[in-house]
C-alpha positions in Angstrom: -22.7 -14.8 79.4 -19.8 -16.9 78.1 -18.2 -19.5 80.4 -15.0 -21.1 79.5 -13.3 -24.5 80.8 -9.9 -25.8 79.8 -9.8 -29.7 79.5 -6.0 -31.5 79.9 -5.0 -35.1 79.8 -2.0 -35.1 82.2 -1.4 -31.7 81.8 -1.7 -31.5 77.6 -4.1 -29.7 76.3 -7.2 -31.5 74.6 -8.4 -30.8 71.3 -11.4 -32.0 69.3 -13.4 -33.3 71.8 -17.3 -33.0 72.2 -18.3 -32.3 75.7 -21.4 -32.4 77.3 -23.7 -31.9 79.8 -24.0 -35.0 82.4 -25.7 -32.9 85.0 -27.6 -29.7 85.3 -30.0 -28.3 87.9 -32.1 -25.7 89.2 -31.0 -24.4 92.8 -33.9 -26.2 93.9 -33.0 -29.2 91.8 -35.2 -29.2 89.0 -33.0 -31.4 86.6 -32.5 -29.5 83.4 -30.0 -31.5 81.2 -32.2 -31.7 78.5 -32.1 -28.2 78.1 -28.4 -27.5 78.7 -27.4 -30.0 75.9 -30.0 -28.5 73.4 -29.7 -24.8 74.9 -25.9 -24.2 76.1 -23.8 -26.4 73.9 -20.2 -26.3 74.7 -17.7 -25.6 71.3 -14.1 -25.9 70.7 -12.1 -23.0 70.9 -8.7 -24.5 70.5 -5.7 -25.3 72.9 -7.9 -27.0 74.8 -10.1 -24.0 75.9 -13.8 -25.1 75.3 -16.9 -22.7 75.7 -20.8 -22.0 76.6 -23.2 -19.5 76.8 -25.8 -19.2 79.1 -27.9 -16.0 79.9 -30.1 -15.1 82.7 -33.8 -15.7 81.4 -33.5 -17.8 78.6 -33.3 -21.2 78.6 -31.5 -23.5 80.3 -31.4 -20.7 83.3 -35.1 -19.4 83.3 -35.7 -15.9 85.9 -37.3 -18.3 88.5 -34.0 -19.3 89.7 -31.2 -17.6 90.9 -28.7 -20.5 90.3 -27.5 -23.6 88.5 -25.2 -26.1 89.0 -23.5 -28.9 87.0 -21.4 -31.2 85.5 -19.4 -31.0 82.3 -18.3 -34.7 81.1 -15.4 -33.9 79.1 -15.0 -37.1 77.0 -18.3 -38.3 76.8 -17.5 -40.8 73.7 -13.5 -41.8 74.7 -11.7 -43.3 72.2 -8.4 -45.5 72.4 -6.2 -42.2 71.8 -8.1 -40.3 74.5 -9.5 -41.4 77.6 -10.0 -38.9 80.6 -10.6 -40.2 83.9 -11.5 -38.5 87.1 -11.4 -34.7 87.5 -9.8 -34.3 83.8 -13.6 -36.1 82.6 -15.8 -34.4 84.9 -16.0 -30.6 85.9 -18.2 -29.1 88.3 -20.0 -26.0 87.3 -21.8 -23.6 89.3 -23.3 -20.3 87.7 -25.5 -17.5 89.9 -26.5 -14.4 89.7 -24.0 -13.6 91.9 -21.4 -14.7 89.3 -22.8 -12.0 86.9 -22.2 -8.9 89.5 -18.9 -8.3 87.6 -20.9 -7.9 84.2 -22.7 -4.7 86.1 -18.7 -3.2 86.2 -17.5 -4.3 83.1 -19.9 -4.9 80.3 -22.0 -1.9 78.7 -25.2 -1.0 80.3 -27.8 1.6 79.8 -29.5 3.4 81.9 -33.3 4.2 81.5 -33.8 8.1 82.8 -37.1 7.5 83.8 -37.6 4.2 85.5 -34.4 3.7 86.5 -33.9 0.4 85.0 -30.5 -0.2 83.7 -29.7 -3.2 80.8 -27.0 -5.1 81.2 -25.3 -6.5 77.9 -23.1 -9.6 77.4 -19.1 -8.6 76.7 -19.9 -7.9 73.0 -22.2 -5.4 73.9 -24.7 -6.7 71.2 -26.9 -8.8 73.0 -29.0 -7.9 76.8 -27.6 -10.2 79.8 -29.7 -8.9 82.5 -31.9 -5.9 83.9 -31.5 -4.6 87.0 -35.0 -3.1 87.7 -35.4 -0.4 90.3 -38.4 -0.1 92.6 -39.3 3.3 94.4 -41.4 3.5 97.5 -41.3 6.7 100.0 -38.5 5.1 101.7 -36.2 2.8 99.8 -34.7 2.4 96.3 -35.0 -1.4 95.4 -32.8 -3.0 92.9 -33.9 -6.5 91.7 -31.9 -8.7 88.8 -35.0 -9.4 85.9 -34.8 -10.8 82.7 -33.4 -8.4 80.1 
């Protein structure tokens, strides 16, 4: 899924900066920077809107946790011209699974007829996000977010 942050310096928008990853863990804190920096780069998109992708499953956000949480230096090499301090430098960043319910309303997803199982693909509709995987007993219906 994409994720988008908008970087100012007093209230102008920031172009052609390089941010990065300072922080990144696993809900149970599993530090995981190495793999966000190499994994989830964040790109210019211009006007100061920057971006990353991270999916469910792959790496830096494996299926054995259900959440991440992080910190986006913004100006990780300042220069004279630019030189962000406080909460224009650093942006928190939490992602769960919770976050990608809206994807199960918006984005396309198909159905399996026989198991149940319905994929969940990213907002170009090109590339799986998530399976939600259904479990029948003689009771209950169980729905469990997997890897796509």
């Amino acid at each position: 899924m994409d994720y988008y942050i908008y970087i100012t310096n007093v209230g102008v928008p920031q172009t052609g900066l390089f941010p990065k990853w300072e922080y990144l863990y696993e809900s149970d804190g599993t530090d995981i920077i190495a793999a966000a920096n190499n994994d989830a780069p964040i790109t210019e998109i211009g006007g100061g809107f920057y971006k990353f992708s991270i999916t469910f499953g792959n790496s830096p956000w494996t299926s054995t946790t259900k959440s991440l949480v992080g910190v986006i230096n913004t100006d990780p090499n300042p220069s004279d011209l630019i030189n962000l301090t406080g909460t224009e430098k650093y942006i928190p960043i939490e992602i769960t699974l919770a976050g990608l319910s809206g994807a199960r309303i918006t984005h396309k997803g198909i159905q399996n007829k026989t198991s149940g199982n319905v994929d969940i693909y990213n907002i170009d509709g090109a590339a799986k996000e998530m399976k939600l995987a259904f479990s029948d007993d003689a009771t209950h219906i169980t729905r469990d977010p997997t890897v796509a």
